[in-house]
KETORFI-868753 format. One line per field, with one value per residue: residue in one letter; x, y, z of N, C-alpha, C, O, CB in turn. Coordinates in steps of 0.2 Angstrom, whole numbers, padded with zeros to 4 digits. Atoms other than C-alpha are relative to their C-alpha. Last residue first. Glycine has a CB too. Example, Ala and Ser with C-alpha at 12.3 -4.5 7.8 and 13.67 -1.06 7.14 Angstrom:
// KETORFI-868753
aa <- c(S, A)
nc1 <- c(-0004, 0004)
nc2 <- c(-0006, -0006)
nc3 <- c(-0001, 0000)
cac1 <- c(0068, 0062)
cac2 <- c(-0005, -0022)
cac3 <- c(0036, 0039)
cc1 <- c(-0004, 0004)
cc2 <- c(0005, 0006)
cc3 <- c(0003, 0000)
oc1 <- c(-0001, 0009)
oc2 <- c(0011, 0005)
oc3 <- c(0004, 0003)
cbc1 <- c(0002, -0005)
cbc2 <- c(0002, 0000)
cbc3 <- c(-0007, 0006)
This chain:
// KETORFI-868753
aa <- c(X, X, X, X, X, X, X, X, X, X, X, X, X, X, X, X, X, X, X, X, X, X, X, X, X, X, X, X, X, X, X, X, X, X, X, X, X, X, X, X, X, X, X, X, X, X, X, X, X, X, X, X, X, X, X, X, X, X, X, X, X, X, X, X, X, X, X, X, X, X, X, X, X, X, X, X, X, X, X, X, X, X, X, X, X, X, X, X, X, X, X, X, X, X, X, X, X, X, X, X, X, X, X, X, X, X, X, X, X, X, X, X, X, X, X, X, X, X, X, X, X, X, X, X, X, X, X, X)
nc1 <- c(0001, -0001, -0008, -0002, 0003, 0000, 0006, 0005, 0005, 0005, 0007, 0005, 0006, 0004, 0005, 0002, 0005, 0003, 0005, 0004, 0001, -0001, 0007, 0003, -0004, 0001, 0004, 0004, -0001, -0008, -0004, 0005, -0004, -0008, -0002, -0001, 0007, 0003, -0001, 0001, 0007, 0001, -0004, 0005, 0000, -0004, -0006, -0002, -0002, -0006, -0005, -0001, -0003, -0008, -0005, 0001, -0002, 0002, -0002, -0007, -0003, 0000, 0003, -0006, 0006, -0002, 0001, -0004, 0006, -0001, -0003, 0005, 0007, 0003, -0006, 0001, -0005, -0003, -0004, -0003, 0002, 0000, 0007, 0001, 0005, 0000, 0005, 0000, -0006, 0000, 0003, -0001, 0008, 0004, 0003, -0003, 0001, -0005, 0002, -0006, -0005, -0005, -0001, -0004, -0006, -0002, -0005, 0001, 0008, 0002, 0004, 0005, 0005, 0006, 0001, 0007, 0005, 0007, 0006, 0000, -0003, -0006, -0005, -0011, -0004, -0006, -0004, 0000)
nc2 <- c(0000, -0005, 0000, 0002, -0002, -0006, -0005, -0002, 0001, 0000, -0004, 0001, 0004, -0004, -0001, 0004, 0001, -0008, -0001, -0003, -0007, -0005, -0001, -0001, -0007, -0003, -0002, -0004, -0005, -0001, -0005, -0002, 0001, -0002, 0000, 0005, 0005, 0003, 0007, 0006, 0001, 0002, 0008, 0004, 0008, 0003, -0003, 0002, 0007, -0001, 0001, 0004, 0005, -0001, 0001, 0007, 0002, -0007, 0000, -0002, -0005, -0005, -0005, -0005, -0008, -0007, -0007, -0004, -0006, -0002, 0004, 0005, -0001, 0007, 0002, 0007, 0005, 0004, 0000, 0003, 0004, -0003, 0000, -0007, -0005, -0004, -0004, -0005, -0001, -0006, 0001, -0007, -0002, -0004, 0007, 0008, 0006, 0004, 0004, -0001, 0008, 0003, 0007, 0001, -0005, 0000, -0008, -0001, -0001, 0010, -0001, 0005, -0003, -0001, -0008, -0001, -0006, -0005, 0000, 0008, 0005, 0000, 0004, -0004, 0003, -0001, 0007, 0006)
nc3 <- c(-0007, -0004, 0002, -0005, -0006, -0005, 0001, -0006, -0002, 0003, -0001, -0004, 0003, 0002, -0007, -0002, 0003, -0002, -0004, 0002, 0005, -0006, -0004, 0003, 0002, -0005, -0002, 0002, -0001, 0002, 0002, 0005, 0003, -0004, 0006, 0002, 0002, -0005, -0002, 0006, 0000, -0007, 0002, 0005, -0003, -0003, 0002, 0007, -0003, -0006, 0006, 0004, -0004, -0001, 0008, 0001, 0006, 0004, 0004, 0003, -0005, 0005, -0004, -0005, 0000, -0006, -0002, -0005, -0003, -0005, -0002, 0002, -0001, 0002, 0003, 0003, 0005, 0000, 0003, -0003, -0006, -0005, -0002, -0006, 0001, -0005, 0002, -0005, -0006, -0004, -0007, -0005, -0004, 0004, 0004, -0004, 0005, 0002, 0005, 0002, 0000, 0004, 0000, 0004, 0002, 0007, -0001, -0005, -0003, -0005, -0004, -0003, -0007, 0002, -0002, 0005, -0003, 0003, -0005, -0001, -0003, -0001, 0001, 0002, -0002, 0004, -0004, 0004)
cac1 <- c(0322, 0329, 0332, 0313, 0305, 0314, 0312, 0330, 0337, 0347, 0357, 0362, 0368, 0380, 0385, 0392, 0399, 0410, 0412, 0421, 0438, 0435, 0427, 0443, 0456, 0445, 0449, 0464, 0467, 0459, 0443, 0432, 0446, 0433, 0414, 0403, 0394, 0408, 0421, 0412, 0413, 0430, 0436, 0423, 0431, 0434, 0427, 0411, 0412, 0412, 0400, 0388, 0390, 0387, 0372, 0364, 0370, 0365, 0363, 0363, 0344, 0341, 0349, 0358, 0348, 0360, 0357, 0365, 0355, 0363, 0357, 0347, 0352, 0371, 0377, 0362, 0363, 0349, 0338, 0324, 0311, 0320, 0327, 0345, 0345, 0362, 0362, 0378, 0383, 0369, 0371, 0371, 0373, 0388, 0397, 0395, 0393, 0392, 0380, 0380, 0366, 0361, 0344, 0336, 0322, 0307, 0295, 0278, 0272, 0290, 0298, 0315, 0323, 0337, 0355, 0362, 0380, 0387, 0404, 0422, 0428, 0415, 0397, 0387, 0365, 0353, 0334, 0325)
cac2 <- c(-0009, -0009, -0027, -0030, -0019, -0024, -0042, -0051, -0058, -0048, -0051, -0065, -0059, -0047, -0061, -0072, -0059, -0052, -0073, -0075, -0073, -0085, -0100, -0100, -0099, -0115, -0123, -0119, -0127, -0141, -0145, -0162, -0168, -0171, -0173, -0177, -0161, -0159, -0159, -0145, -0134, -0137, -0134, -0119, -0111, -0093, -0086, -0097, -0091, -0072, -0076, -0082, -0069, -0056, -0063, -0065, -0048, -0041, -0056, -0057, -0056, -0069, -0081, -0094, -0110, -0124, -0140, -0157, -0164, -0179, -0182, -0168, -0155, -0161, -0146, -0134, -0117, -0103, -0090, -0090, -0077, -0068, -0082, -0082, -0099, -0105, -0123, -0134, -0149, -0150, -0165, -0165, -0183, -0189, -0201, -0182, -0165, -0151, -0139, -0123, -0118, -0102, -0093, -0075, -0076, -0086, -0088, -0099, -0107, -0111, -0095, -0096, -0079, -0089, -0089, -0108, -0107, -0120, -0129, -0136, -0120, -0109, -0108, -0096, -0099, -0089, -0088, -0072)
cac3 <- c(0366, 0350, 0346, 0353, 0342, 0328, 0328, 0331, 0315, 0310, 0324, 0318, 0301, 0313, 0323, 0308, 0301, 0318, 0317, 0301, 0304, 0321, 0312, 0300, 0312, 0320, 0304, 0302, 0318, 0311, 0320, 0323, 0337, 0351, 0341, 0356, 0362, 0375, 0361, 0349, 0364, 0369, 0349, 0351, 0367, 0364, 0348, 0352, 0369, 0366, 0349, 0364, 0374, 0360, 0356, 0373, 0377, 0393, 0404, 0419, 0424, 0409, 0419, 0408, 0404, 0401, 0389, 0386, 0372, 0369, 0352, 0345, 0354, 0354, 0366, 0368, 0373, 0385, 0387, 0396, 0393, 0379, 0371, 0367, 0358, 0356, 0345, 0346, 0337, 0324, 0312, 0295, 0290, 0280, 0292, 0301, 0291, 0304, 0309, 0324, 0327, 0332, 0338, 0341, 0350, 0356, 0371, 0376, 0361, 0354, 0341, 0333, 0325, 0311, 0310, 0303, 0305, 0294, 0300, 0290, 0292, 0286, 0280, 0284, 0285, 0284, 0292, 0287)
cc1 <- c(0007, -0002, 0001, 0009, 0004, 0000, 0003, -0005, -0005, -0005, -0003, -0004, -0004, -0005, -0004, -0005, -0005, -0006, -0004, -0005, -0008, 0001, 0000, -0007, -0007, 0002, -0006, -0007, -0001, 0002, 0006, 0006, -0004, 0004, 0009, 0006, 0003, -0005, -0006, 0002, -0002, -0009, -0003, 0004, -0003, 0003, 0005, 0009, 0002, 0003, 0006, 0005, 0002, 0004, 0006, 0004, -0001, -0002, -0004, 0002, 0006, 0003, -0001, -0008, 0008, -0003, 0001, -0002, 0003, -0003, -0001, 0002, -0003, -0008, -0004, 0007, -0001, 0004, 0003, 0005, 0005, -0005, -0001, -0008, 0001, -0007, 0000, -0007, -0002, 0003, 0002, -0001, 0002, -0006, -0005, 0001, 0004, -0001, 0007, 0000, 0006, -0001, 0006, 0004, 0006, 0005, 0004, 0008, 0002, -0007, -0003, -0006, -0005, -0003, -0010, -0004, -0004, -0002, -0004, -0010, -0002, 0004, 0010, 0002, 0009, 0003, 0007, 0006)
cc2 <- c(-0001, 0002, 0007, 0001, -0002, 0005, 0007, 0006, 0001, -0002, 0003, 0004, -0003, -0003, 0006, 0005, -0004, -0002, 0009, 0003, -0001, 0006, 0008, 0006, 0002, 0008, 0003, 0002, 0007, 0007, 0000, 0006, 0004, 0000, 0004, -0002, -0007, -0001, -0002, -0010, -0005, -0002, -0003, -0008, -0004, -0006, -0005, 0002, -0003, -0007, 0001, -0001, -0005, -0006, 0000, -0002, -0007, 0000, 0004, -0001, 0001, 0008, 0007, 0006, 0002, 0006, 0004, 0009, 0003, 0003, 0000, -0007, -0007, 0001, -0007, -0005, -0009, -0006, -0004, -0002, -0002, -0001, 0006, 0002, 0004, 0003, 0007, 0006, 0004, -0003, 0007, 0001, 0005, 0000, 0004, -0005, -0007, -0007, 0000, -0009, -0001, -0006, -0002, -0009, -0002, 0006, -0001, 0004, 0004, 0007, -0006, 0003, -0005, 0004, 0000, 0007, 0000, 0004, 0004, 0001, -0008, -0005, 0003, -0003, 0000, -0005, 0000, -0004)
cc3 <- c(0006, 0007, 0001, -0001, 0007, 0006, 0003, -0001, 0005, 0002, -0004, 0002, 0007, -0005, -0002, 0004, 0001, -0009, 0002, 0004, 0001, -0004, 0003, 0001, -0005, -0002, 0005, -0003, -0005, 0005, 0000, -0005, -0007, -0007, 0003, -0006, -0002, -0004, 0004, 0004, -0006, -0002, 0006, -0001, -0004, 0003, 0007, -0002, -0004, -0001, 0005, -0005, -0003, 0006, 0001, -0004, -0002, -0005, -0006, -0006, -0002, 0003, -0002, 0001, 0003, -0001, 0007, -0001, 0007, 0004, 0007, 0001, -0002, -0001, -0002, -0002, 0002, -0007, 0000, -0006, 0002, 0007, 0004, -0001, 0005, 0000, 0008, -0002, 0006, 0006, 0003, 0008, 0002, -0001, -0004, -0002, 0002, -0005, -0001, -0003, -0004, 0000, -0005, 0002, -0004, 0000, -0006, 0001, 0005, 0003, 0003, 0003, 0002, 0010, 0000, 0006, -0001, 0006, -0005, 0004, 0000, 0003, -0002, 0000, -0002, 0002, -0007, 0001)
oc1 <- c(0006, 0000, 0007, 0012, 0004, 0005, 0006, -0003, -0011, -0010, -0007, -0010, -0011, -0010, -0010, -0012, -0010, -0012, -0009, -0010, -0009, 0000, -0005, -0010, -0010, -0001, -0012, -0009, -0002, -0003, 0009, 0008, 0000, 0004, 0011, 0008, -0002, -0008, -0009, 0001, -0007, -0012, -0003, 0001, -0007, 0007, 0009, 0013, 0007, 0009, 0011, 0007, 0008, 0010, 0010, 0008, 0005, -0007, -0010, 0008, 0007, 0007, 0003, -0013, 0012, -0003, 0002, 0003, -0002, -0005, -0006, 0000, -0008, -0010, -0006, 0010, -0002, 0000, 0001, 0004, 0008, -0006, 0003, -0010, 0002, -0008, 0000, -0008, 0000, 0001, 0006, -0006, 0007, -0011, -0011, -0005, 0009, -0006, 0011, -0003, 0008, -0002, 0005, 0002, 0006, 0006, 0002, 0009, -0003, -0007, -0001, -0005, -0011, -0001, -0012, -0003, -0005, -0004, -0002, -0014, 0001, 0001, 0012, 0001, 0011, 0001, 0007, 0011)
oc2 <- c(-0001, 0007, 0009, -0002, 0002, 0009, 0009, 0012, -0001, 0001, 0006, 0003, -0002, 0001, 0007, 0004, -0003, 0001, 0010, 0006, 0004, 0012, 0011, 0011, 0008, 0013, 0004, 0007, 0012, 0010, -0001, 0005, 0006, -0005, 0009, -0007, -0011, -0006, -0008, -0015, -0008, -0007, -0009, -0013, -0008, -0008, -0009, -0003, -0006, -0008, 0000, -0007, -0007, -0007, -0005, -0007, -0009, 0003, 0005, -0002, 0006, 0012, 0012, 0007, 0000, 0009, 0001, 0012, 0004, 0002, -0002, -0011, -0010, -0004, -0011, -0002, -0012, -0007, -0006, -0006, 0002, 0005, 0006, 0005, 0002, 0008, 0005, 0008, 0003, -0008, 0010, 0001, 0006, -0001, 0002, -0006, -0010, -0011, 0004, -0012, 0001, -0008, -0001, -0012, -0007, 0011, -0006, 0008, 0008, 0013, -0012, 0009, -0004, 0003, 0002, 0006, 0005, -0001, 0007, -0003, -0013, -0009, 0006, -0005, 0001, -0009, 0001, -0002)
oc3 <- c(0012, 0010, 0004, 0003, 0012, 0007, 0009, -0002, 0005, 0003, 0000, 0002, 0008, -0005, 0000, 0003, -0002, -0008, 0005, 0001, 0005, -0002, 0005, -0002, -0004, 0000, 0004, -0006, -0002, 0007, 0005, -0011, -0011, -0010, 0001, -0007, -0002, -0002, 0003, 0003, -0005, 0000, 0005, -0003, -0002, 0007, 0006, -0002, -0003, -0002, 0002, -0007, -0004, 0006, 0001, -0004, -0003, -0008, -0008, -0007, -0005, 0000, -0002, -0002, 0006, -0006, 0012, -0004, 0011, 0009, 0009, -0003, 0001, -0001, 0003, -0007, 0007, -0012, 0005, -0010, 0006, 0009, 0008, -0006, 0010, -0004, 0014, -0008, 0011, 0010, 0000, 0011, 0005, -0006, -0002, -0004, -0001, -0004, -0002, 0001, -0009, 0006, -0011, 0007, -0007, 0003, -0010, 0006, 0005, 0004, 0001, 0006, 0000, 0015, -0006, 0012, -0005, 0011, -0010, 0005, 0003, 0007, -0006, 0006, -0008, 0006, -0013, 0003)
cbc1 <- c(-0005, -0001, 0002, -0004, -0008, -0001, -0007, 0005, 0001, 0001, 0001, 0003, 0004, 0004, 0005, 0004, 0002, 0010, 0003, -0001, 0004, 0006, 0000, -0001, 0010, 0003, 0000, 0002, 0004, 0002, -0002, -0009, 0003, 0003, -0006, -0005, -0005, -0001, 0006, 0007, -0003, 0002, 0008, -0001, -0003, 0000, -0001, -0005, -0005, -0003, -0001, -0005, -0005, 0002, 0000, -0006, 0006, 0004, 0000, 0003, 0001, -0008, 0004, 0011, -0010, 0008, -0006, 0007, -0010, 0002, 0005, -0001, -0004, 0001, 0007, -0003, 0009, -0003, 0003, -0003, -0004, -0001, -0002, 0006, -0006, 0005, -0009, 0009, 0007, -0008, 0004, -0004, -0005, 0000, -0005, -0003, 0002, 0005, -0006, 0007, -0004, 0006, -0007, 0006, 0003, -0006, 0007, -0002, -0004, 0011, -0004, 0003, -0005, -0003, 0005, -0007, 0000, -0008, 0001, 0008, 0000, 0000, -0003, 0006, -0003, 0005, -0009, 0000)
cbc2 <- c(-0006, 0004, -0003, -0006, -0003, 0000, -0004, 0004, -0004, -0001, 0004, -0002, -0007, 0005, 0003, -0004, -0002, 0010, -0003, -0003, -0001, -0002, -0005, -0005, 0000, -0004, -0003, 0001, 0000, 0002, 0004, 0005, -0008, -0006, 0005, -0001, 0004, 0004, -0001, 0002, 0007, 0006, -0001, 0006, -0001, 0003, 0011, 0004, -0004, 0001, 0007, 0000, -0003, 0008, 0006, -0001, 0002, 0005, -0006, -0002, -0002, 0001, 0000, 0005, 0002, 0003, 0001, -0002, -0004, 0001, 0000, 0000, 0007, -0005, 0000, 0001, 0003, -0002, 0004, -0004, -0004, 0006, -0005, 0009, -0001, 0004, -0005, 0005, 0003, 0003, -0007, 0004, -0005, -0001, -0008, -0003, 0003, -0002, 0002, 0002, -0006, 0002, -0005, 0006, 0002, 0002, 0001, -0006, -0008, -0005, 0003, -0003, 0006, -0010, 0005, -0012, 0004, -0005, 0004, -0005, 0003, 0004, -0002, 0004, -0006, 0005, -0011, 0002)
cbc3 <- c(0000, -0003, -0008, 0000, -0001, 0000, 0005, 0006, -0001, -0005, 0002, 0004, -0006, -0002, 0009, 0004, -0004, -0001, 0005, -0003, -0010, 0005, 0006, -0002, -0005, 0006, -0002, -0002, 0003, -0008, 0002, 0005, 0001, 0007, -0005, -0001, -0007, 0007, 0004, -0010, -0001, 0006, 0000, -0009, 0006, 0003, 0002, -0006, 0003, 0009, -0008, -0002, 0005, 0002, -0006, -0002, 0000, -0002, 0000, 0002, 0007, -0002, 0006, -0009, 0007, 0001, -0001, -0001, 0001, 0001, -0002, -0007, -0006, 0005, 0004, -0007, 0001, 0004, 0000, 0004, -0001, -0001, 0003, -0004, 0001, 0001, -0001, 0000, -0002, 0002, 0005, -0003, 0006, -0005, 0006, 0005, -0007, 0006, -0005, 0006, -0004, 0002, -0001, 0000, 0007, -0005, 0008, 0004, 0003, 0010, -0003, 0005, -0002, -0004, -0007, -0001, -0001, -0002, 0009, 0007, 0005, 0002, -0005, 0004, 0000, 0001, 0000, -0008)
């Protein structure tokens, strides 16, 4: 069932996407702009073609990543997050967005974050 975490100034919205032709676990990352929610960053880990979003609904600057190399969709993703989310919130458009204790924030919560995510990956396919 679709969640969402709130921390640092961001939402986490956690939900299992489907699209006509592949689907899988799926992050967005949500912020409250000139006081409109805007989506900064969405990661679908798809298992077809996996791939993130900077700006989806603006810019839209996407990157497939190569399902071949890639073990951990999730955990990549909370890798990157943990390690570059002030960078990653600039390139979608929003440079300066986070405090540093807001970023400290993002980063206590993310072993919560990743485990509500992976909730959401269909059984069958989450033990496989």
């Amino acid at each position: 069932m679709p969640e969402t975490i709130a921390t640092g100034g961001l939402e986490f919205f956690v939900e299992n996407r489907m699209t006509a032709q592949d689907g899988g676990p799926s992050l967005q990352v949500l912020a409250k702009v000139d006081d409109k929610v805007v989506q900064l960053l969405r990661f679908d880990m798809f298992y077809k073609q996996p791939h993130y979003h900077y700006d989806p609904n603006g810019i839209n600057i996407r990157y497939d990543v190569d399902p071949l190399t890639l073990d951990d969709g999730i955990g990549w993703a909370v890798g990157l997050i943990h390690g570059k989310l002030p960078r990653l919130i600039a390139k979608a458009g929003h440079e300066g967005m986070l405090s540093r204790e807001d970023e400290a924030a993002v980063i206590a919560a993310l072993p919560q974050i990743e485990t509500r995510w992976r909730a959401q990956e269909p059984a069958e396919v989450a033990t496989a």
